[in-house]
C-alpha positions in Angstrom: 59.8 -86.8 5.4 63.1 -86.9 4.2 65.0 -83.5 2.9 67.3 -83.6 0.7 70.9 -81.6 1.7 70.9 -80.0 -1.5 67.5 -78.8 -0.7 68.5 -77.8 3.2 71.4 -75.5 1.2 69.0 -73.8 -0.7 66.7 -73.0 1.9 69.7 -71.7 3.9 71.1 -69.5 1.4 67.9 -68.0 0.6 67.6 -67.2 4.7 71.0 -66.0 4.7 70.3 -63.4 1.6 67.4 -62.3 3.5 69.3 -62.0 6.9 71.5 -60.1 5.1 69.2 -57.8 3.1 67.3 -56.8 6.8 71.1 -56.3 8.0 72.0 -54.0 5.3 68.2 -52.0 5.1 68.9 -51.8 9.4 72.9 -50.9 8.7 71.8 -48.1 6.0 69.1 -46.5 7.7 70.9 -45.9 10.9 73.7 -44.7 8.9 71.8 -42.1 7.6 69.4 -41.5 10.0 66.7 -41.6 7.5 63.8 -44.7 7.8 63.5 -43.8 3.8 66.7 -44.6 1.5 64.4 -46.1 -1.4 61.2 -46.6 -2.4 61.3 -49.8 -1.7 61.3 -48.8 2.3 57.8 -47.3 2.1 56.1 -46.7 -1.3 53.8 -44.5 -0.1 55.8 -42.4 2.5 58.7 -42.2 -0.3 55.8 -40.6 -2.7 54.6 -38.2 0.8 58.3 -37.5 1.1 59.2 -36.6 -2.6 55.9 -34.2 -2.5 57.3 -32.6 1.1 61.1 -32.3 -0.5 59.7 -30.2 -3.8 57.4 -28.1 -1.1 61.0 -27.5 1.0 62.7 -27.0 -2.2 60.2 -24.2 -3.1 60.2 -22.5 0.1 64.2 -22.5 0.2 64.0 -20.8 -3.2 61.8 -18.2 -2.1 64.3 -17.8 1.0 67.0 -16.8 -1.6 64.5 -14.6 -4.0 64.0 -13.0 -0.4 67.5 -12.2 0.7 68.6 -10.9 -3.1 65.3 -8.4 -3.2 66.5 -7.4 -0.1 70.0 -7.2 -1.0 69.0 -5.4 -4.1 66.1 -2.7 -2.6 68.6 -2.0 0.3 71.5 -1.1 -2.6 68.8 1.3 -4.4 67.4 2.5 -1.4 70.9 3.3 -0.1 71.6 5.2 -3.6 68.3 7.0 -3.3 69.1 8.8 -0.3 72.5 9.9 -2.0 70.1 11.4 -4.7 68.0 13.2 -2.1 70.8 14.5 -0.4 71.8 15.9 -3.9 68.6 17.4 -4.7 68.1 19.0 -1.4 71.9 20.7 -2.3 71.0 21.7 -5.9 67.8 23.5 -4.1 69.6 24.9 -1.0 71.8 26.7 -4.2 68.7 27.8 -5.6 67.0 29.2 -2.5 70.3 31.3 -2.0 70.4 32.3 -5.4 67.3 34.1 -4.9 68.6 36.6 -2.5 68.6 40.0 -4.5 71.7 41.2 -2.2 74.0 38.8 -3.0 76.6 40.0 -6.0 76.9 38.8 -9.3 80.3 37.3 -8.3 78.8 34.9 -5.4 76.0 34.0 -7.9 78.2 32.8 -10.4 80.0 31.1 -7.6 76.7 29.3 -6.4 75.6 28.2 -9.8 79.0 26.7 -10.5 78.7 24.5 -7.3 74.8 23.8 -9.0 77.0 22.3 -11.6 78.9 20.3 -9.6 75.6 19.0 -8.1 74.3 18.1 -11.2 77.3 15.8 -12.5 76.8 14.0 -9.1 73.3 13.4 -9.6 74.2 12.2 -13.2 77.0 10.1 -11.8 74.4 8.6 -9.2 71.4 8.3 -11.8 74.4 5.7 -13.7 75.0 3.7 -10.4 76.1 0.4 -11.2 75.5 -3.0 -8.3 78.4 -5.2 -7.8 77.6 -7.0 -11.3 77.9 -4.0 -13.2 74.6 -3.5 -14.1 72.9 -0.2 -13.9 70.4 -0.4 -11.1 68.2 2.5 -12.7 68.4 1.2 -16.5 65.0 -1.2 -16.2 65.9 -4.5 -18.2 68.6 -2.6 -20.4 71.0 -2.2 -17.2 74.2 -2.9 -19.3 73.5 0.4 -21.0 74.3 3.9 -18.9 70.7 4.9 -18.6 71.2 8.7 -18.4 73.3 10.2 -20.9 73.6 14.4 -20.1 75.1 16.5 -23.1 74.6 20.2 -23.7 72.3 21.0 -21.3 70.1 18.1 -22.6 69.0 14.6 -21.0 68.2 11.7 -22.5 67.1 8.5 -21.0 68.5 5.7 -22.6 66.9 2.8 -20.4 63.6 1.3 -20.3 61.3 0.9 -18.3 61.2 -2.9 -17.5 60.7 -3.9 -13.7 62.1 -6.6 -12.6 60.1 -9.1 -10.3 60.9 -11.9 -7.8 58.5 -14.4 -6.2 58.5 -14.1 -2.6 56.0 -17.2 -2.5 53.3 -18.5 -4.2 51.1 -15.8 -4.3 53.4 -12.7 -3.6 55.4 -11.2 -5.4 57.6 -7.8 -5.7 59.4 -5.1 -7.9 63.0 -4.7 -7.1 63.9 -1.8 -9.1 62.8 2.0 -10.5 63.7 2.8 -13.9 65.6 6.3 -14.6 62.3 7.2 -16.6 60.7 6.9 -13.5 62.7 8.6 -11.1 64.3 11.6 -12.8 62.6 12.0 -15.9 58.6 11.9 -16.3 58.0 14.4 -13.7 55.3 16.9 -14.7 56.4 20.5 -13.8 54.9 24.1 -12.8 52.6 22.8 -10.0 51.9 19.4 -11.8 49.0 20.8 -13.8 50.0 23.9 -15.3 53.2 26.2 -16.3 53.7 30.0 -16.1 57.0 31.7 -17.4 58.1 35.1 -18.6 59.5 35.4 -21.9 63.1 35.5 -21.7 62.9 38.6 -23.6 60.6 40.4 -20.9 62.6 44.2 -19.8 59.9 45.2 -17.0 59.7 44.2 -13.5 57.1 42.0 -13.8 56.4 38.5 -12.4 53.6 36.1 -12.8 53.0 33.4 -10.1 52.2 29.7 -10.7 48.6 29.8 -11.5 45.1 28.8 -10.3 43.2 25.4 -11.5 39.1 26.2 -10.2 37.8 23.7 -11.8 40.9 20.8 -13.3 38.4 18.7 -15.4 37.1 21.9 -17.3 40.8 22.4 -18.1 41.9 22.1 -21.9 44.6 21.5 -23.6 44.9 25.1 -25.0 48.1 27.1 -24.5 48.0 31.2 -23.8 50.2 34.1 -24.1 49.6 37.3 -22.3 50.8 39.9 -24.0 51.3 43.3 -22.5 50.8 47.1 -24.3 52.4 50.3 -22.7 51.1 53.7 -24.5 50.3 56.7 -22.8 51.3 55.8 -19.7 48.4 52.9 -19.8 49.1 49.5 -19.5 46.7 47.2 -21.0 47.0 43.3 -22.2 45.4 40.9 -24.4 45.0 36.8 -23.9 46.2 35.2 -27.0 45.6 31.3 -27.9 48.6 30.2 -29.0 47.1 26.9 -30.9 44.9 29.3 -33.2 46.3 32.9 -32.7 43.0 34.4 -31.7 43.0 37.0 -29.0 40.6 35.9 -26.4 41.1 39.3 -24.4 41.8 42.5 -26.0 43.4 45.8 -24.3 42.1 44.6 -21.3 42.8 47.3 -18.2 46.0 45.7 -16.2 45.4 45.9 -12.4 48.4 44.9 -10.5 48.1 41.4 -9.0 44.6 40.7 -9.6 43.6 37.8 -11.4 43.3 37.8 -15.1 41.3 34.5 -17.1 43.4 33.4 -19.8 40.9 29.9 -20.1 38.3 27.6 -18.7 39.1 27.4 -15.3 42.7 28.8 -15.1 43.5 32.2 -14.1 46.9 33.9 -13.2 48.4 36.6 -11.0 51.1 39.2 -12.4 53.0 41.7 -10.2 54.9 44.1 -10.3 55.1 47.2 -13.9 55.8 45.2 -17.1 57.3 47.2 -20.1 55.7 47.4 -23.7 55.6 44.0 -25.3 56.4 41.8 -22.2 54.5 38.8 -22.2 53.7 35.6 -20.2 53.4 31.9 -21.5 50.6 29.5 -19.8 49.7 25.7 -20.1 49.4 22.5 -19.8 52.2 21.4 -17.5 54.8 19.5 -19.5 57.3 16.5 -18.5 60.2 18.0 -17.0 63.5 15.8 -15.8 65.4 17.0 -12.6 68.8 17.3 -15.2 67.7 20.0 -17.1 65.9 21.7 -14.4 69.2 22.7 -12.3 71.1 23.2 -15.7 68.4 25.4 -17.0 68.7 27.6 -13.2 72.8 28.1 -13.9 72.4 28.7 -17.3 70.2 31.4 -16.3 72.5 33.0 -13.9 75.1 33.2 -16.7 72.6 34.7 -18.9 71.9 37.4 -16.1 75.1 37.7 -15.0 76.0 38.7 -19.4 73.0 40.9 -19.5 71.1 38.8 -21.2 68.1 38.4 -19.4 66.4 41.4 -16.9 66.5 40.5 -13.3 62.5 39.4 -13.2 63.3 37.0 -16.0 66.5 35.7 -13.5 63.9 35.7 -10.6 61.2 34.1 -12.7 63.7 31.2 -13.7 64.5 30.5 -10.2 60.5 30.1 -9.5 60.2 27.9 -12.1 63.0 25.8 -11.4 62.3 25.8 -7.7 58.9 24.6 -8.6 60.1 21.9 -10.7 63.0 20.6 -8.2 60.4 20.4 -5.5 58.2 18.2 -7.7 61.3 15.7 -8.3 62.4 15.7 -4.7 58.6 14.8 -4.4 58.8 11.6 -7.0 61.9 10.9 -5.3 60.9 10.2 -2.1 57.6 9.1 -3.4 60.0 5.9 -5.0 61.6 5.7 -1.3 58.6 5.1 0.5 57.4 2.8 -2.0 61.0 1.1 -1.1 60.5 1.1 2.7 57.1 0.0 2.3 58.3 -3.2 0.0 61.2 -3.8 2.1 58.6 -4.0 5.6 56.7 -6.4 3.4 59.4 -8.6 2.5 60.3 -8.8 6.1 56.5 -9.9 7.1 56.7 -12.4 4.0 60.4 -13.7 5.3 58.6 -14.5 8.5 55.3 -16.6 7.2 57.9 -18.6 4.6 60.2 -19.4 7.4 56.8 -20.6 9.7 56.0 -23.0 6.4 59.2 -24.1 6.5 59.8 -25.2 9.5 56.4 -26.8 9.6 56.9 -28.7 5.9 60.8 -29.5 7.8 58.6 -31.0 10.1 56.7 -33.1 8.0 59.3 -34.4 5.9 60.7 -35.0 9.6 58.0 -37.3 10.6 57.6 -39.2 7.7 61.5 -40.1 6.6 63.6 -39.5 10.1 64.3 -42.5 12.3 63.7 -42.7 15.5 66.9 -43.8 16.5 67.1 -45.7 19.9 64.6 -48.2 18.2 66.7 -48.0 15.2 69.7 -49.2 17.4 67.8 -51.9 19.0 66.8 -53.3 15.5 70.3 -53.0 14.3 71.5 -55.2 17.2 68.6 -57.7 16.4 69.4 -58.1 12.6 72.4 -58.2 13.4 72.3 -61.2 16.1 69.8 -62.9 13.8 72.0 -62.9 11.0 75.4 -64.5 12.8 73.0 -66.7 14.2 71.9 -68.0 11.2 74.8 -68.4 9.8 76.3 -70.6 12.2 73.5 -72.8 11.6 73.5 -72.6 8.0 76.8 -73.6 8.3 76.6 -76.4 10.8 73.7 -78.2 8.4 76.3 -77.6 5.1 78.6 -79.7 6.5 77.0 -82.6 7.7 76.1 -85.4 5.6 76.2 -89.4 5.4 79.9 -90.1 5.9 80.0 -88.1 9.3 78.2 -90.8 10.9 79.7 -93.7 9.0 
């Protein structure tokens, strides 16, 4: 059979584009190491290796989400223990404060330097991170969360936590709102409050209280309200919702127990004076602002003559009591942040185990295994200048060579 050179041509430029197509694909892939440049390598392991890539893709994101929660916790955490310092100050100035030898002079001294505690905790509460956001404001951390004026603080944040995926199926808070932290703290001993009446001239002092029975508890708010005639002391247990006296002219025995409601009782000391009386209730939301302002504003009430030295002592119980249950949420929040932060660690340590082994994967099905990757690089290589020279050889022969 007879071929036609036209015909020979064609077949060898169609061996030569395919010579040269198995060059290139063997050229390319040892370039790039990779057996996978286009689908057109492997359908299927391009479709195993797209799934694989958005599985590394994931894991690296959760990588990041990990190092910027810890980044961001470690920041707060850091603050927090400026805060706790703080506190422990503001109640070291209390505790001394409490000492009945020290003079008037020194006390006004130590409630000054409460002062200067309490703009430093202020300052801290409106910490900002290197953005410029406020790390205690929730979600609205472009607005200063705590704003302190007149003895009076307001919260001005929310209370919006912000999350980030550690994986699939973890995830974690990064931040404590204000509201949290400073502010909605109950005070007295977290289920009721005792005080003196600031207008109290006796000498004495009620103590925090006794809960029997919490659930029989009631809403119900009492005074006790003391009478002095004839050298008798006697006192009465007034609701304050209704006005009712529950008790009336009852003998007063110092420090025993008197029942001002279901389940609550108190304990006064000490020789009150005709119309002295005592406040008890339901414990109320306190923040840890007020609480140290309301101690130095006490001392300079004592210190003017305005309040009796039991009403001074009875402020420093309260306020004690009140700082002790905010250093209590405060390091409550701290070991909610060293708990988070061990668990982010453990979760760092499974995501980098999945991705090594999806790396792995991805490995197996689009890396080339390159000494055989070499050795068919050579062989495209020779096949193709081979061909060539014989597709060229055949292109130039025809009739008139051999005439």
């Amino acid at each position: 059979m007879r071929i036609a050179t036209v015909t020979m041509n064609q077949l060898g430029a169609t061996g030569i584009s395919r010579s040269q197509s198995e060059l290139y694909r063997a050229q390319l892939q040892f370039a790039s190491g990779k057996r996978i440049n286009s689908a057109a390598d492997d359908p299927s392991g391009a479709v195993r290796a797209a799934e694989l890539t958005v599985q590394k893709d994931t894991t690296g994101q959760y990588a990041r989400n990990i190092a910027n929660a810890k980044n961001t916790m470690q920041f707060t955490d850091s603050v927090l223990a400026n805060i706790s310092d703080t506190v422990q100050g503001a109640r070291e100035s209390m505790l001394q404060l409490g000492n009945a030898a020290l003079a008037g002079s020194d006390r006004k001294q130590i409630a000054t330097a409460m002062r200067g505690k309490l703009d430093e905790l202020v300052n801290l509460a409106n910490t900002q991170d290197e953005s410029g956001r406020y790390i205690f404001a929730g979600y609205r951390d472009d607005t200063r969360p705590v704003q302190f004026s007149g003895g009076i603080a307001n919260y001005t944040g929310d209370n919006g936590q912000k999350q980030l995926d550690l994986s699939s199926t973890v995830s974690t808070t990064t931040n404590t709102s204000g509201s949290e932290l400073f502010f909605d703290v109950k005070g007295g001993n977290g289920v009721i409050e005792t005080a003196a009446a600031s207008g109290n001239t006796g000498a004495a002092k009620i103590d925090a209280g006794m809960v029997s029975t919490p659930t029989a508890l009631t809403s119900a708010a009492y005074s006790i309200k003391f009478k002095v005639a004839a050298g008798v002391t006697t006192y009465d247990v007034i609701d304050k919702s209704t006005g009712a006296n529950l008790v009336s002219g009852a003998p007063y025995n110092d420090g025993s127990q008197i029942s001002v409601g279901p389940a609550l009782s108190v304990s006064i000391k000490g020789t009150p004076n005709n119309g002295d009386s005592f406040d008890v209730g339901p414990a109320q939301t306190r923040d840890i602002f007020t609480t140290i302002r309301a101690v130095s504003d006490a001392v300079d009430k004592w210190s003017s003559g305005q309040i009796s030295d039991s009403v001074l002592s009875d402020s420093l119980r309260i306020g004690l009591a009140n700082l002790d249950r905010g250093f209590d949420r405060i390091e409550q929040v701290r070991n909610r942040f060293g708990n988070q932060l061990a668990e982010i660690d453990r979760q760092s340590d499974i995501n980098a185990l999945r991705s090594n082994d999806v790396a792995g994967r991805l490995s197996d099905v689009v890396d080339l295994d390159m000494a055989a990757a070499a050795s068919q690089l050579s062989a495209a290589q020779t096949g193709y200048e081979a061909l060539s020279k014989v597709v060229s050889s055949v292109s130039k022969q025809n009739l008139f060579n051999y005439i």
